[in-house]
KEFIDO-382003 format. One record per residue (C-alpha): x, y, z. Coordinates in steps of 0.2 Angstrom, whole numbers, plus 5000, padded with zeros to 4 digits. Each point is the difference from the previous one (the first is absolute). Layout:
XYZ
...
//
This chain:
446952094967
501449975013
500150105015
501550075007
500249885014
500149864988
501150084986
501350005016
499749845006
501749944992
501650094999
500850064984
501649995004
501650084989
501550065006
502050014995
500549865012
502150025003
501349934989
500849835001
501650064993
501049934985
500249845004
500949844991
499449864992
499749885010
499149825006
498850115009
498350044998
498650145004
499049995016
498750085010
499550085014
498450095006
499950175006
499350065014
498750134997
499250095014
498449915010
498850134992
500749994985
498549894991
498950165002
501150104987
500350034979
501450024991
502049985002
500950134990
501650074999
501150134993
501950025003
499750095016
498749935009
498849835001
498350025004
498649885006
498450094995
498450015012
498250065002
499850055017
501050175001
501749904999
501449924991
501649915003
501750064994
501349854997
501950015002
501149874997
501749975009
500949865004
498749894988
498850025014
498550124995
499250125016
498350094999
499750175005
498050094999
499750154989
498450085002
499050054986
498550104997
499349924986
498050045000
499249884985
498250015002
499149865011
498549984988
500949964985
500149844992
501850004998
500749894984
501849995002
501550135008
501850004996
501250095009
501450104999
501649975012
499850205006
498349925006
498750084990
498549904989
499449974985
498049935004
498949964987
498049965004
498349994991
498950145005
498149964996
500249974980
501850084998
501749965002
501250095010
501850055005
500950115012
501950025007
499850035020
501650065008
500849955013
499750185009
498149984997
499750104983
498849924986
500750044982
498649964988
500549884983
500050124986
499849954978
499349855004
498349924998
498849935014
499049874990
501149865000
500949905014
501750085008
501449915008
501350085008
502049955001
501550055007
501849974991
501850074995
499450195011
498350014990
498149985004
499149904985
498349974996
499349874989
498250064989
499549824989
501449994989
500950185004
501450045013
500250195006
501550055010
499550145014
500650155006
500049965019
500150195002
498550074991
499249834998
500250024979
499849864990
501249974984
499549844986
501449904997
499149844994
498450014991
499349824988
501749925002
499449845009
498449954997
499649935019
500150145015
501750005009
500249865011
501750065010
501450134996
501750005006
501250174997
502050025004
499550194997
500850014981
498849864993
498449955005
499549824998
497749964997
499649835001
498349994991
498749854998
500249854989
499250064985
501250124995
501750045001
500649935017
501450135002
500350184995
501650095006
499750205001
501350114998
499950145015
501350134992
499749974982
497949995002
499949864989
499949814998
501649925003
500249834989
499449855005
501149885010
499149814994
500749915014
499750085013
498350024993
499849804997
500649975017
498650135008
498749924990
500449845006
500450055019
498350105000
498349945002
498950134992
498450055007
498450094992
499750085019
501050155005
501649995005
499850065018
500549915013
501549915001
500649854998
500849994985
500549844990
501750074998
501050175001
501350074993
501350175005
501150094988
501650085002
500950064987
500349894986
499849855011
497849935007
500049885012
498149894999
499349915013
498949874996
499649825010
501449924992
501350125006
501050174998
500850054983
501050104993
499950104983
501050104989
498950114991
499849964983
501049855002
499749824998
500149915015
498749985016
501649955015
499349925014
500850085016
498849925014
499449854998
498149995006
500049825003
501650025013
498650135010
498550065005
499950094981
499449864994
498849945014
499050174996
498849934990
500250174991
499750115012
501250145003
499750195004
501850094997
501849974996
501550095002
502049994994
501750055004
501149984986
501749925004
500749864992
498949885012
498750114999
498950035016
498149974999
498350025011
498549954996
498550025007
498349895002
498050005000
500249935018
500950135005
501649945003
501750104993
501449874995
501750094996
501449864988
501750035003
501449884992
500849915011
501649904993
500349895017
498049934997
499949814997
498749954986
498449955008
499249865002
498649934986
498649905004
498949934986
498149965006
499149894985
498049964998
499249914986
498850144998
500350185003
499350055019
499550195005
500449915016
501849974997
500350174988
499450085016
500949915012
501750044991
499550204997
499850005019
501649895006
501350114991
499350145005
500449905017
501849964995
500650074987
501749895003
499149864991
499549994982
498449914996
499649944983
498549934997
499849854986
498449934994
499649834989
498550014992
498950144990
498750034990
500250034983
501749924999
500549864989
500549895017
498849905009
499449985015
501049844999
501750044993
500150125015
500049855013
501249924989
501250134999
499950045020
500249815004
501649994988
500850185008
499549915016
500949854996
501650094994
499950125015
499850164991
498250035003
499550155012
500250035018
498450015005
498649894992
498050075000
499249835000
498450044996
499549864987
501849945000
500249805006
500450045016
499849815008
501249964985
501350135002
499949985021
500549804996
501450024991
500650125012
500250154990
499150115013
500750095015
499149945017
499450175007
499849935018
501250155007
498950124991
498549935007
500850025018
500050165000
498250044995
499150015017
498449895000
499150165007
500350114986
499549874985
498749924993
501149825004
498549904993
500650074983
501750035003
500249835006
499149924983
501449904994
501149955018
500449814999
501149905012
501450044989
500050195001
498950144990
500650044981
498850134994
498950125011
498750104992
500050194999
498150035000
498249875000
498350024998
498549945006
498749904992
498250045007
498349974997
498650135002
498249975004
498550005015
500649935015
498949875000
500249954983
502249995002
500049935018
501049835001
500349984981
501849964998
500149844987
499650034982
498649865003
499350125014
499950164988
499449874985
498649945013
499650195004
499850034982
499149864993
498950045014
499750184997
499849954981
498349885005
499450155012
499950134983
498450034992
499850004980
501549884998
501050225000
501649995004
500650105015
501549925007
501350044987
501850055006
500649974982
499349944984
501649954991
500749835006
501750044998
499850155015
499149895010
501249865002
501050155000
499450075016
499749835010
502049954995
500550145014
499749905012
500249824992
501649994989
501249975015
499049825001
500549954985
501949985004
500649885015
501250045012
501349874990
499550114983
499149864994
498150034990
498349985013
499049924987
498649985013
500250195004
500050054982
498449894997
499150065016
500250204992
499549954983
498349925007
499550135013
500650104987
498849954985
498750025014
500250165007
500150074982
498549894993
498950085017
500750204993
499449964982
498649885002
498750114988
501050155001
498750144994
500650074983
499950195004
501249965014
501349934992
499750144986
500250135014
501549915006
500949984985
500050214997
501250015014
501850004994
501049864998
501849965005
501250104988
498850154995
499750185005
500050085018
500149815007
501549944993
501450045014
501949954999
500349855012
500850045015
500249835008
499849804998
498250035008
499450104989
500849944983
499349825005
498350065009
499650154991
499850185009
498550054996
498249844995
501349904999
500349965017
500250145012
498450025011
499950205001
499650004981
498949835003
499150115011
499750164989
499349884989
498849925011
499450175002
499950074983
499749864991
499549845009
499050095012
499249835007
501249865001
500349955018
502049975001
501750094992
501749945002
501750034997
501450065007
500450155012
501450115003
500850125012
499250125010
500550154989
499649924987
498349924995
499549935017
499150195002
499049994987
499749845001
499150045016
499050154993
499449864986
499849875014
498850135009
499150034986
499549834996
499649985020
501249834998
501449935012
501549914996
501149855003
501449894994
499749944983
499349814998
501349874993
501149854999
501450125009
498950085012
500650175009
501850004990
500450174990
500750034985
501950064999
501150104990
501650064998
500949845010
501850075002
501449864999
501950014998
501049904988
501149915011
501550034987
500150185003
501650105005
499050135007
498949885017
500250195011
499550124988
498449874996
499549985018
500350195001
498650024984
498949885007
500150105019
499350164990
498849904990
499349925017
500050175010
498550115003
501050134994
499749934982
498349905003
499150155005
500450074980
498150034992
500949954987
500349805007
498549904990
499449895011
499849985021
501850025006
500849865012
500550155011
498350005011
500550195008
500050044982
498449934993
499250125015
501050144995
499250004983
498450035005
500350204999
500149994982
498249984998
499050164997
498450035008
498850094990
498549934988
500249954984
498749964986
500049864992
499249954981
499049834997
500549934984
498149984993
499250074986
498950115008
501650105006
499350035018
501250085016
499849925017
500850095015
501549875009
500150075019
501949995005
500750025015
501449955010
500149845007
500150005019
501149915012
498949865000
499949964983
501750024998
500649885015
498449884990
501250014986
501749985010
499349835012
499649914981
501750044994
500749915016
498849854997
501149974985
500649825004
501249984983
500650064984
498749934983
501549964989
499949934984
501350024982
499050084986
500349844990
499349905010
498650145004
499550034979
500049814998
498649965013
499250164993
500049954981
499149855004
499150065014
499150114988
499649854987
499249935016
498950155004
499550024980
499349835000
501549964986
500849855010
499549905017
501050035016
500849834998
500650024982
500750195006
501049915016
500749894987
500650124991
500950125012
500949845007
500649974984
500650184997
500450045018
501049835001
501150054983
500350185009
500449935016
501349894993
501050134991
//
C-alpha cells in the first residue's frame, strides 16, 4: 500500500491563476513560465482553491494559503490539526480547499473511509459498504468516493454517503472532474468512457460523443487503481465550455458541440514533452484564456497569451530506427527550453510496408534537396558517405568546449579526422570477456582466444562439451563481430578482404572448438530458454547496440553470465558487452563473483575499441546551426547523461559515476531454467570503490570507436554463417561478400 510520505511526494497542484484579459487577434502566441513554489513544497498534497482562498495542503500540522496579486503568487502557513492515524495503510486522500480530508485505507480484510477536518474531528463514512476498494475525490465543492463501478457524493458534515452512479460504466472510475452543476466520471475502456451527472436534476445528463471520443483517445486506461497521479490528460469544466489537457496540447469544448479547438499547442511547450505526465490544471476564462498546469515532477507552469511572442523555433532530429535514447533526450531538452520545438522523425519500422532500404533512399534524396532534418542520428546511416559529400556540420567548436577531464574523449573522440569531427556519439559500451584469470590473461586476437579453446577442447574428457558460449552460429559470429566489424572497412571506405577472411577463419574455428560433440541434453537444455521475440525476453530496442547485439544471449555479457550460472554451469569463458555502472555492470559483478571469474577486453580483429550509439551529427544545410549546437550541449551535459533512462554508458564520465546510486542493494533470487525447477540463492551486494574504478580505468583504455554500416555488417554475417555450418569454404564466402559489398559500395 502507499504510505503517506509517498502519496505526497509530488504536488497536486490547481488553482485559478489571473486573467489575461480580453485580448485581440493577433500574430502572437501562448508561453510559459514556471512558478515558484516554496522550498518545502515537495513534502505537500494537493492545490485547491475556491473563490476566496488557494490552499497548498500538508501533513505535518500545516498548509499554505495562496494569493495572487500582480500575477505573482505569495505563500502564507496555515496550521492544521489534522490527526489521521499513523498505522494506517492509507490508499488515497483528497482534499477540500477549507483544508479537510477525505482518506481511504485497507484495514486488515476491509475497506475504509473517513472525512478528517481541518479542526482535528473524525466523521465516520456512513451507507456505504467496506468490502470493496474506496477511492476518494475532490471537485466542484463535493467530496466523492468511487466503490467498483458506483460513485457516492458525501456530506462533508455528517460524513453520509448519497449513490449517484451505480452499473453505469462497467470499469471503476478512473478520474472525475465537476464545475459543481455537472459532474464528469471517466471510466475504464470497457465501458462507456464518459458519463456526465446532473447535480441539480439527480440524473444522467446526455452523452456528449466528442468529448467522449476525444477522452478515450487522450486516456490511457489502467486495470490498477487510479491513485496517484499522473494522469495522461485532464480536463476542467466551466460552464458550457471544458478545456482537456492531454500531450498534445489544451482544448477547448463547447458542450454538446462538435468541435475539439486547440488553444495551446503542446508541441510549442513543455505540454507536449510530458510524456503524459501531469498532476492538475487550471483556467481563467477570457478570451485568451489563462492556464496552469502542473507536473509529476513537481513543477507548476502557468500559459498566458502573449500577442508580442515570436513563433519558436523548430528542430527536427531523424534516426532510421526509433531510439529510447533520442525520445528521451528530447522529453528532457524541452523541458530545458521550452522556446525550441523538437520533433522527432524516424525512417524505418517494423511492420510497415517500407524497407529498411527505401528509408536510406528517401533520407539521401531529402538530403540532396536540403529538406532533410536538422539533426541526423547516424546510427547505421552511411556516415563516411554523407561526411564526403559534405552534407555534415564539422562539430570541432562543440568538441571545444567539452573539457578532456570530464569525458570519456577515447569515445567522444571516435570519429576526429584531420578534417574536423562530424558525428560524436551519445553513449558506448564495452565488449568484454569473463573467465579465470589465468585462462584470459594476454588473449586479445581471435587466433589467441581460437588457440585457448581448441586447447581446452583437447583437455575434456568423454569427448562432453563444456566450453560453449552459444550453440547457434549465427550468435556466435554475432558476439565476436563486437569487436571485429570496424576491420572490415579502411579508412578510404574501401572493403579489407584480408580482414574479412581472417574473421571468417578464426571464426569457423572458435565456433567448431564450442560445438565440437556438443552433448545433446545440453543443447536440449539450452534451447528451453527463450528466444529473441518471445515472452518475458523480448524487450523494445533502445539503441543501435542493442538492436544489432541483442540485450539479453544475444550479446550483452550480464545475461551471458546468468546463463553460465543457470544453465552452462561449466564452460570457462562468457562474453559480450557491458554497460554503465547503473545499469548491468552491478549485476554483472554479483554474477562475476559467483562464478569466481575475472574480466578483460574482449579478443578481436579491433582489439579494446567499443561499440557506439547514438552518433549525433548536424546537417550542414540547416537554418537553425545555434539551436542544434544548443541540443547537442544538453545531449552532451551530465545534466542529461546521468538520466537512468540513457541506454548505454554515457560520454559524460561525471555522469556514468553518478549512476551508480540507482542500483539497489538487497538479495534477489534467481530461477534456473531446468527441468528439475530448482532455486539457487545469487548474494548481491554493492560494488565497492574498487570495483567500480576497475570498471572506470577499462572504459579509459578504450583506444577507438568499432564502427561498421549494418549492410556491410549483415553481408559478412550471412556468409559468415554458411561458413560456420559447413555449407560453403571461407574462400567461396570471401568471394562472395566482395561481390556483394563491391555492388553496395558503388551505389
Amino acid at each position: 500500500m502507499r504510505k503517506v510520505k509517498e502519496i505526497f511526494l509530488f504536488v497536486v497542484c490547481l488553482f485559478i491563476v489571473c486573467s489575461c484579459g480580453d485580448q485581440e487577434e493577433g500574430s502572437g502566441r501562448y508561453v510559459e513560465a514556471q512558478v515558484e513554489l516554496p522550498e518545502d513544497a515537495f513534502t505537500y498534497g494537493n492545490l485547491v482553491q475556491n473563490k476566496e482562498q488557494i490552499r497548498l495542503t500538508g501533513n505535518e500540522g500545516c498548509d499554505y494559503l495562496l494569493e495572487i496579486k500582480d500575477r505573482e503568487i505569495s505563500f502564507t502557513e496555515a496550521s492544521i490539526k489534522i490527526k489521521i492515524p499513523e498505522d494506517l495503510e492509507i490508499r488515497d486522500i483528497a482534499v477540500s480547499p477549507e483544508g479537510d480530508r477525505l482518506v481511504t485505507w485497507e484495514d486488515g480484510t476491509k475497506w475504509d473511509a473517513a472525512i478528517f477536518t481541518k479542526e482535528g474531528e473524525k466523521i465516520e463514512i456512513s451507507n456505504i459498504g467496506d468490502t470493496e476498494i474506496l477511492y476518494p475525490y475532490y471537485c466542484g465543492g463535493h467530496f466523492y468516493i468511487s466503490q467498483s463501478d458506483r460513485v457516492y457524493q458525501l456530506d462533508s458534515s455528517t460524513g453520509s454517503a448519497q449513490l449517484l452512479l451505480d452499473g453505469v460504466g462497467v470499469d471503476e472510475p478512473y478520474y472525475m472532474a465537476s464545475d459543481g452543476e455537472l459532474l464528469y466520471v471517466v471510466y475504464g475502456s470497457r465501458g462507456r468512457s464518459l458519463v456526465i451527472y446532473d447535480l441539480e436534476k439527480g440524473a444522467v445528463a446526455g452523452e456528449d460523443a466528442v468529448l467522449e471520443a476525444f477522452l478515450k483517445k487522450s486516456f490511457i486506461y489502467r486495470n490498477s487503481s487510479p491513485y496517484g497521479a499522473p494522469y495522461e490528460a485532464l480536463f476542467y469544466p466551466v460552464g458550457e465550455k471544458i478545456y482537456v489537457l492531454d500531450n498534445t496540447g489544451i482544448y477547448r469544448h463547447t458542450l454538446y458541440g462538435e468541435d475539439m479547438e486547440l488553444v495551446v499547442d503542446g508541441s510549442l511547450c513543455t505540454i507536449g514533452a510530458a510524456d503524459r505526465e501531469y498532476t492538475g490544471m487550471a483556467v481563467e476564462e477570457g478570451k485568451k484564456p489563462a492556464f496552469l498546469v502542473s507536473y509529476a515532477d513537481g513543477r507548476l507552469m502557468k500559459y498566458t497569451y502573449d500577442p508580442d511572442a515570436p513563433e519558436p523555433v523548430t528542430l527536427s532530429v531523424y534516426s532510421l530506427y526509433e531510439s529510447d535514447n533520442i525520445r528521451t533526450l528530447i522529453r528532457e531538452f524541452r523541458k530545458v527550453h521550452p522556446e525550441i520545438t523538437v520533433e522527432y522523425k524516424i525512417g524505418y519500422s517494423d511492420g510497415t510496408s517500407l524497407t529498411i532500404d527505401d528509408a536510406l533512399k528517401n533520407i539521401a534524396t531529402e538530403m540532396a534537396a536540403g529538406t532533410a532534418a536538422d539533426i541526423l542520428v547516424m546510427d547505421d546511416i552511411p556516415y563516411r558517405s554523407y561526411k564526403a559529400k559534405g552534407a555534415l556540420m564539422d562539430l570541432t567548436s562543440l568538441r571545444e568546449g567539452m573539457a578532456d577531464s570530464e569525458y570519456y574523449t577515447n569515445v567522444l573522440d571516435g570519429f576526429t579526422g584531420e578534417d574536423g569531427i562530424y558525428t560524436i556519439p551519445m553513449a558506448f559500451a564495452v565488449p568484454i570477456l569473463a573467465g579465470k584469470s589465468e585462462d584470459i590473461d594476454g588473449v586479445e586476437t581471435l587466433e589467441d582466444l581460437a588457440d585457448v579453446l581448441e586447447e581446452r577442447r583437447r583437455d575434456l574428457q568423454n569427448g562432453e562439451s563444456l566450453i560453449n558460449m552459444f550453440f547457434q552460429s549465427y550468435k556466435s559470429l554475432n558476439l565476436l563481430g563486437q569487436t571485429c566489424q570496424g576491420a572490415w572497412i579502411g579508412e578510404d571506405g574501401g572493403l579489407d578482404m584480408e580482414a574479412v577472411k581472417e574473421f571468417l577463419t578464426q571464426g569457423k574455428r572458435i565456433y567448431d572448438a564450442q560445438m565440437e560433440n556438443i552433448a545433446e541434453e545440453l543443447l536440449l537444455q539450452g534451447a528451453i530458454l527463450p528466444k529473441a521475440g518471445e515472452n518475458e525476453w523480448d524487450y523494445p530496442t533502445k539503441s543501435i547496440i542493442t538492436r544489432r547485439f541483442g540485450p539479453y544471449a544475444d550479446g550483452a555479457a550480464q545475461a551471458a553470465g546468468f546463463h553460465l550460472l543457470v544453465v552452462w554451469q561449466e564452460q570457462p569463458f562468457f562474453a559480450g558487452y557491458l554497460s554503465s555502472m547503473g545499469g548491468d555492470f552491478p549485476y554483472f559483478i554479483v554474477e562475476l563473483e559467483a562464478a569466481g571469474f575475472d574480466y578483460c577486453m574482449m579478443p578481436g580483429q579491433k582489439y579494446g575499441t567499443c561499440l557506439a550509439t547514438d552518433m549525433l551529427s548536424v546537417n550542414q544545410a540547416t537554418e537553425h546551426s545555434e539551436e542544434c549546437m544548443t541540443f547537442l550541449e544538453y545531449a552532451f551535459s551530465e545534466e542529461f547523461q546521468r538520466d537512468p533512462a540513457l541506454d548505454g554508458t554515457p560520454v559524460n564520465r561525471a555522469a556514468n559515476w553518478s549512476r551508480r546510486e540507482d542500483y539497489w542493494t538487497y538479495d534477489r533470487i534467481e530461477s534456473p531454467i531446468s527441468e528439475d525447477g530448482q532455486e539457487f540463492h545469487l548474494r548481491s551486494f554493492v560494488p565497492s570503490d574498487e570495483i567500480y574504478a576497475k570498471f572506470d580505468k577499462l572504459l579509459e583504455e578504450v583506444n577507438g570507436v568499432n564502427y561498421c554500416e549494418a549492410k556491410v555488417f549483415d553481408i559478412v554475417m550471412n556468409e559468415g554463417v554458411r561458413v560456420a555450418d559447413g555449407d560453403c569454404t571461407v574462400d567461396e564466402a570471401v568471394k562472395e561478400i566482395e561481390r556483394q559489398l563491391k555492388l553496395y559500395l558503388e551505389e
